[in-house]
C-alpha positions as CSV (number, residue, x, y, z in Angstrom):
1,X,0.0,0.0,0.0
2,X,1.3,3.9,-1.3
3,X,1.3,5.8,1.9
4,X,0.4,9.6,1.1
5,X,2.8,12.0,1.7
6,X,0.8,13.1,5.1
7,X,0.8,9.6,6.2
8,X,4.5,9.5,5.6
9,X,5.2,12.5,7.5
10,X,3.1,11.2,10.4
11,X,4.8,8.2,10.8
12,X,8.0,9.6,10.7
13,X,7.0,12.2,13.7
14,X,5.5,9.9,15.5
15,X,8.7,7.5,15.1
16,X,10.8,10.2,15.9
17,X,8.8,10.3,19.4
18,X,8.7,6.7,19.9
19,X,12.7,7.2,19.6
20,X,12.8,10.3,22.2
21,X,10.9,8.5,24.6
22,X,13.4,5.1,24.3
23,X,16.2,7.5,25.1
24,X,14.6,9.9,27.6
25,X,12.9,6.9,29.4
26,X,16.2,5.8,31.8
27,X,17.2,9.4,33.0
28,X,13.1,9.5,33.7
29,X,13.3,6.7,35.6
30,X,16.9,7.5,37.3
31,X,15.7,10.8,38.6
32,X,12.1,9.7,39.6
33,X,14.1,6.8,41.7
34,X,16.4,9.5,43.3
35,X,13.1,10.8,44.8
36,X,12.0,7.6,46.4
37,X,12.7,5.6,49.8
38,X,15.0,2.5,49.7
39,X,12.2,0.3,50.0
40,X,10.1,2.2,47.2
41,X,12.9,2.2,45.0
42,X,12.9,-2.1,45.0
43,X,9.4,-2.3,45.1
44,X,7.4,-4.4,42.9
45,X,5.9,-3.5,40.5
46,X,7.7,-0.5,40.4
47,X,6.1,2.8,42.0
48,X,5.1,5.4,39.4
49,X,3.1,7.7,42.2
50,X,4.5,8.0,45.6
51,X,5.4,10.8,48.3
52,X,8.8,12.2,46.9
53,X,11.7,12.6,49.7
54,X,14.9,14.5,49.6
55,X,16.3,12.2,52.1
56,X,18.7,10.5,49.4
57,X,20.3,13.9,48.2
58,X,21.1,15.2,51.8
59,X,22.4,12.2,52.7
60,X,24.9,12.0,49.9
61,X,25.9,15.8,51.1
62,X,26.3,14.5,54.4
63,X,28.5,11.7,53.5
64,X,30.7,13.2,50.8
65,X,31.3,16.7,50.1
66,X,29.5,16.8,46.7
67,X,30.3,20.4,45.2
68,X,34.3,19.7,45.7
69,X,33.7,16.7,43.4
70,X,31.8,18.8,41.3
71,X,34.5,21.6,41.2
72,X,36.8,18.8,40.4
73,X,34.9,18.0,37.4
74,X,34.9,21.5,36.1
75,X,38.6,22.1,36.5
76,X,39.5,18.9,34.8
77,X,36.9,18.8,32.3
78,X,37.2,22.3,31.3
79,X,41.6,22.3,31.7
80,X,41.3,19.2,29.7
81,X,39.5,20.9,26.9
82,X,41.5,23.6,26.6
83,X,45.1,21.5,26.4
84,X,43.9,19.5,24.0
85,X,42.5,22.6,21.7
86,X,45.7,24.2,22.2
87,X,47.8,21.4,20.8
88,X,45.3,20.0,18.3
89,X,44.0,23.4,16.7
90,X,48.0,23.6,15.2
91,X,47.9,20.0,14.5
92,X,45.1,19.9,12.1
93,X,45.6,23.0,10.6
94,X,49.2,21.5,9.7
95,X,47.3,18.2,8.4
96,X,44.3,20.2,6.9
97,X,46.3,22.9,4.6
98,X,49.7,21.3,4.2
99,X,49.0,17.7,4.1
100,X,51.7,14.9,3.2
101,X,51.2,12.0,2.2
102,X,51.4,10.1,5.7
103,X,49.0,12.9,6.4
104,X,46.1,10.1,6.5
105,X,47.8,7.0,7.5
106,X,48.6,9.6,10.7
107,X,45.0,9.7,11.5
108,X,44.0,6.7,11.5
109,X,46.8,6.3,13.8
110,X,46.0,8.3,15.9
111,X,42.0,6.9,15.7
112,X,43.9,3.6,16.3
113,X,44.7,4.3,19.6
114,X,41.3,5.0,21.1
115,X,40.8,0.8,20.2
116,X,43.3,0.3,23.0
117,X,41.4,-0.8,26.1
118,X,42.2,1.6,29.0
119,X,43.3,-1.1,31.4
120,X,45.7,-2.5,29.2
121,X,47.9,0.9,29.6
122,X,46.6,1.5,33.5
123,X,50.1,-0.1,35.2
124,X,52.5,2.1,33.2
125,X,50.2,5.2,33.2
126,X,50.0,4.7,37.1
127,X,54.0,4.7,37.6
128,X,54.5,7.4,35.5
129,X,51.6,9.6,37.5
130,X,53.0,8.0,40.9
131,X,56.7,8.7,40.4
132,X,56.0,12.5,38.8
133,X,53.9,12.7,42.2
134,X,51.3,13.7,40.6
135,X,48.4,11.2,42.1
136,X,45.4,12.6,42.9
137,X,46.0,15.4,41.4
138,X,43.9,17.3,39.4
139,X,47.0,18.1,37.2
140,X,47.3,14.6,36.5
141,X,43.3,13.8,35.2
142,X,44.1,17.0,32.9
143,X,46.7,16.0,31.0
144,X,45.3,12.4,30.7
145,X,41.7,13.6,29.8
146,X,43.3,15.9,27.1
147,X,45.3,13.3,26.0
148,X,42.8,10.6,25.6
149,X,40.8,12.8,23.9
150,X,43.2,14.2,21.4
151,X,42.7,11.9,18.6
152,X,38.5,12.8,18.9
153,X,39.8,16.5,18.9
154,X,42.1,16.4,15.6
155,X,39.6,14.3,13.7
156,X,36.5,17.1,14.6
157,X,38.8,19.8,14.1
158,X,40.3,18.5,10.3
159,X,37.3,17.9,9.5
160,X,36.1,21.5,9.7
161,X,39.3,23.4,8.6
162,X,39.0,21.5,5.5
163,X,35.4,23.0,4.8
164,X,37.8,26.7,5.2
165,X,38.5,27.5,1.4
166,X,42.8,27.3,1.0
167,X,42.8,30.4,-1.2
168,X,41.4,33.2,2.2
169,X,44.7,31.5,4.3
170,X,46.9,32.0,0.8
171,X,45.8,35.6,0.7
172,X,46.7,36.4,4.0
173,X,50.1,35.2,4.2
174,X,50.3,36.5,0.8
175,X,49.8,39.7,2.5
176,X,52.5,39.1,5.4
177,X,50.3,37.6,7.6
178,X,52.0,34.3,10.0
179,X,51.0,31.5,10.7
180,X,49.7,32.0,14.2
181,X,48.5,35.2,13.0
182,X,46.5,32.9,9.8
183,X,45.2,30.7,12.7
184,X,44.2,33.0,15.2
185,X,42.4,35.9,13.3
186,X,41.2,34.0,10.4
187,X,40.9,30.2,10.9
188,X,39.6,30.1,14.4
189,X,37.1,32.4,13.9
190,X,35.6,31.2,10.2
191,X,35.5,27.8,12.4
192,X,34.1,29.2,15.5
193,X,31.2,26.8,15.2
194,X,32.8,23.8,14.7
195,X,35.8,24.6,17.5
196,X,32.9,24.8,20.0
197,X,30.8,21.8,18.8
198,X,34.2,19.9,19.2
199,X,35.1,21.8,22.9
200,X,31.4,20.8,23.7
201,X,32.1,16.9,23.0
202,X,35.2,16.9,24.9
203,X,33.8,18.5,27.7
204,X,31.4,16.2,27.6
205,X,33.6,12.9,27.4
206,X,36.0,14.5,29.9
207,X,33.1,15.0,32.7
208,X,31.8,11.1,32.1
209,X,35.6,9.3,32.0
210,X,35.5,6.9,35.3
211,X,38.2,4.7,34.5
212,X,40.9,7.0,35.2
213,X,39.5,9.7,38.1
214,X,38.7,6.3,39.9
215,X,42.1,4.8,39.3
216,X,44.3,7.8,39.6
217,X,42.4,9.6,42.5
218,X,41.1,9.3,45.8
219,X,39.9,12.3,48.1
220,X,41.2,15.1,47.0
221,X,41.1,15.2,43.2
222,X,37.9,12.9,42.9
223,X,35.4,13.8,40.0
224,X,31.6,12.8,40.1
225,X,32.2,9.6,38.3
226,X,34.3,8.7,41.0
227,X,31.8,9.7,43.7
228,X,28.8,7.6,42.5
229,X,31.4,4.8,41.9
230,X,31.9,5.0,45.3
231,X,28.1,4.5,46.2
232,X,28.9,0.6,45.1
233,X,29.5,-1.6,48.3
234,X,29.8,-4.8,49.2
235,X,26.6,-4.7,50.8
236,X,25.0,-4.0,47.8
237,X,23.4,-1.6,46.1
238,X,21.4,1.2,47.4
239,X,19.5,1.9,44.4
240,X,17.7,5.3,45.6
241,X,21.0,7.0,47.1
242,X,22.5,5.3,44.1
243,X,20.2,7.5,41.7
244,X,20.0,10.3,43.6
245,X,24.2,10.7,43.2
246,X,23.4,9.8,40.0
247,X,21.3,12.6,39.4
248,X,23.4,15.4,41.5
249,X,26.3,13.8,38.9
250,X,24.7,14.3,35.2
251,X,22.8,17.5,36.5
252,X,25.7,20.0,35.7
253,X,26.4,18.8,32.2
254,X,23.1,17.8,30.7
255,X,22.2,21.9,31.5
256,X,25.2,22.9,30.3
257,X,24.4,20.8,26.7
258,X,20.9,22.2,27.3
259,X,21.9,26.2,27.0
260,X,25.0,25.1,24.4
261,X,23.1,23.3,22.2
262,X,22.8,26.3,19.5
263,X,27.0,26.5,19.3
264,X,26.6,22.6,18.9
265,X,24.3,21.9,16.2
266,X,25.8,25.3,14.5
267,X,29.2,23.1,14.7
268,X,27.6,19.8,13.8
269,X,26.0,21.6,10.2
270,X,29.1,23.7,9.7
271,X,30.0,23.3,6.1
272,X,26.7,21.4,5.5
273,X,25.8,24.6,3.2
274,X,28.1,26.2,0.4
């Protein structure tokens, strides 16, 4: 049967909400649980209506001091970020406007690497931090986040200078312009949309790595991931303190996407239109 062009466009709204709900449903039902008793929070069947408590949150405050993990996040989330702009923005403008020809087997190199479990790499990576004495340190989860993330960074970031037509750069240094004259006041600002789409994701993958803050920290340099890591005992789990660290935890950076997400989709359809 020919479905109309209405029926067409229904289906693929309404299949577009069936897909919003799939992915909305679990942070739905992670922040209702954070609301709910212990005993609630195992009930079955589950509890859709109930008398919300606060209990959970203040007693994650009481246990752990929640905003210095969440300043930790920041710092190394943000400082991550920025190292990582600072050394790839240079790198792919190199591989971007004066490409050679191991200029692709590099990147895929480089793509390589992030195939590498973490864990195979955690024993060296844990001397080096320990004898630089940097553990638990925030220093330490910024120059590994930025590092991790590098590869992600160069990829985004070559992606877009490539979209930047050769012949403006060519005219500049045609007209005495440098190189970190080309980059700052020309390339960096015809990009500005795909630099902050690309900032936004590394922010983003900075404040969720747990491998490494739980690893390479303990008190004092401990992110979020870390602190609702440590909400797993051998007791078991306490599913509504559980959620309600949960929530406290992807709170920050789900409203930060929320008022970025202009600069983001500006970055994700930069180049889309000639």
């Amino acid at each position: 049967m020919q479905l109309t062009h209405k029926q067409k466009h229904t289906l693929r709204v309404l299949l577009s909400w069936g897909a919003g709900i799939i992915m909305f449903f679990p942070i739905f039902w992670l922040v209702l649980t954070s609301f709910k008793t212990e005993l609630q929070a195992i009930s079955v069947p589950p509890l859709l209506f109930f008398e919300p408590t606060l209990e959970n949150f203040a007693l994650v405050q009481e246990r752990s001091d929640y905003f210095s993990y969440a300043i930790n996040s920041v710092i190394t989330s943000f400082g991550a970020t920025l190292l990582a702009l600072l050394i790839a923005i240079p790198g792919a403008y190199a591989m971007a406007f004066w490409p050679s020809r191991f200029t692709k087997d590099i990147l895929l190199w480089m793509l390589s690497t992030k195939m590498l479990p973490a864990v195979g790499v955690l024993m060296p990576i844990y001397l080096l931090v320990q004898r630089a004495g940097l553990l638990d340190t925030r220093t330490a989860l910024v120059i590994i986040f930025a590092m991790i993330n590098l590869p992600i960074v160069i990829w985004m970031l070559f992606s877009y200078f490539k979209e930047v037509p050769k012949e403006i750069l060519e005219s500049a240094r045609m007209d005495g312009a440098s190189t970190l004259n080309v980059i700052t006041l020309l390339l960096i600002p015809l990009t500005k949309g795909g630099i902050l789409s690309t900032a936004l994701l590394s922010i983003v993958l900075c404040w969720n790595e747990a491998f490494w803050s739980i690893n390479l920290t303990a008190s004092d340099a401990g992110t979020l991931t870390a602190l609702v890591a440590s909400y797993s005992s051998p007791e078991g789990l306490f599913w509504a303190k559980l959620s309600a660290v949960s929530t406290l935890a992807c709170a920050p950076i789900v409203v930060f996407g929320w008022f970025c997400q202009k600069q983001l989709v500006q970055g994700l359809t930069f180049g889309a239109v000639k």
